[in-house]
Residue, then its C-alpha position, 0 to 999 in steps of 0.5 A: x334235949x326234948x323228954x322223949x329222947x331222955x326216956x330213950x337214952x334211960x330206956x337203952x341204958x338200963x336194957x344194956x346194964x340189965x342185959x349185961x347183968x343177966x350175962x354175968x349171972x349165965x357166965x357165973x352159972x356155967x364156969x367150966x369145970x375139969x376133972x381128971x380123966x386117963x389117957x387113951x395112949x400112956x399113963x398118963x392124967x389130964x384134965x378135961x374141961x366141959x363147955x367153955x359157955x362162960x367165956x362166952x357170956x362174959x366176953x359179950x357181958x363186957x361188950x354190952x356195958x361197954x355200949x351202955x357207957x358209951x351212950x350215956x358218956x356220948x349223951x353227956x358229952x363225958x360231963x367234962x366237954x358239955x355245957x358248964x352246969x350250974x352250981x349247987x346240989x344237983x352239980x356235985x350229985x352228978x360230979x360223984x355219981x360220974x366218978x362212981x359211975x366209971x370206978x364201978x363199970x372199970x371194975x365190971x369190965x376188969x372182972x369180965x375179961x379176966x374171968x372170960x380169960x381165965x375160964x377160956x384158959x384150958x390146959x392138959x396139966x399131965x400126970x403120972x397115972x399110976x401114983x395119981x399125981x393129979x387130985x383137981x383140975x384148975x377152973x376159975x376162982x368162983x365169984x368172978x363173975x358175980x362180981x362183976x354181975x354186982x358192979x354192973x348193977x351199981x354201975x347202972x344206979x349210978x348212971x341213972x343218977x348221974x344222968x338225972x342230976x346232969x339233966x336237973x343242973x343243966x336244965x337249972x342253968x336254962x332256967x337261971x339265965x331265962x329268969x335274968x333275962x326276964x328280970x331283965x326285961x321288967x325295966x321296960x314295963x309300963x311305968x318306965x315307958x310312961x316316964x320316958x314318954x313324958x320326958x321327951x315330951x317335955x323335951x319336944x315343947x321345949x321350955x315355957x316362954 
């Protein structure tokens, strides 16, 4: 993989993780929010809710880094059906960050959809008007959503690291095998050549009479 398609790969990933984590910020920032109101036609209370944005925004936060996995996961071939990488650090640096890598955006998109959810979940809860049954409305717990703005950041640190560590120990094994080769190789240098060629010299004149 040549090193234009790499920046190409760490470019589209960190542009869908941050855009992703921008749309978490927006959807923490405008959680609807209800409040009690009258109505019209008995006596009766309600809750009214306010712009359901939120939803929006989260529902298109999880799609995004959706996306983001997908390329660095289809890039990598999900680290499990690639090439063998070779041993040493480089190897268990990409090992760990794959499995943090997915725990944190599995918690992102969990916190995603149940917040978009949650938010987008708007009942009129009824009440008797006159003895103020209704005191709040009910809106989506607060933090949901940044929590997921904070595991979409992390899930891009350890996608970057994992990525970079794949690259490092799948080029490591590139250059083993090329250093075996030429190791290899070195028995056909100059003085391995120089002694074959005497010997079948003295093979073609044969033994002195």
């Amino acid at each position: 993989m040549g090193i234009s398609k790499s920046i190409a790969v760490v470019a589209a990933v960190t542009f869908l993780h941050v855009f992703a984590f921008l749309l978490a910020l927006g959807a923490e920032s405008r959680r609807s929010t209800g409040k009690v109101v009258p109505d019209k036609y008995d006596e009766r209370t309600y809750c009214l809710y306010d712009s359901d944005a939120s939803t929006v925004y989260g529902v298109s936060a999880f799609f995004t880094i959706l996306v983001s996995q997908l390329i660095i996961s289809g890039v990598t071939r999900c680290l499990c059906f690639g090439r063998v990488l070779s041993a040493g650090g480089a190897r268990t640096c990409a090992i760990t960050s794959f499995v943090l890598a997915w725990i944190t955006f599995l918690i992102a998109e969990a916190c995603l959809i149940a917040g978009s959810v949650r938010n987008a979940y708007h009942t009129k809860y009824l009440g008797d008007y006159t003895k103020h049954d209704l005191k709040s409305c009910a809106a989506l717990r607060k933090g949901v959503f940044a929590a997921a703005a904070a595991m979409t950041f992390l899930s891009l640190v350890f996608d970057l690291t994992y990525y970079w560590s794949y690259k490092r120990a799948d080029t490591g094994g590139w250059v083993k095998h090329h250093n075996e080769v030429g190791v290899g190789m070195t028995d056909y240098g100059p003085d391995v050549r120089s002694r074959e060629y005497n010997d079948n010299k003295g093979q073609v004149g044969g033994p002195p009479v």
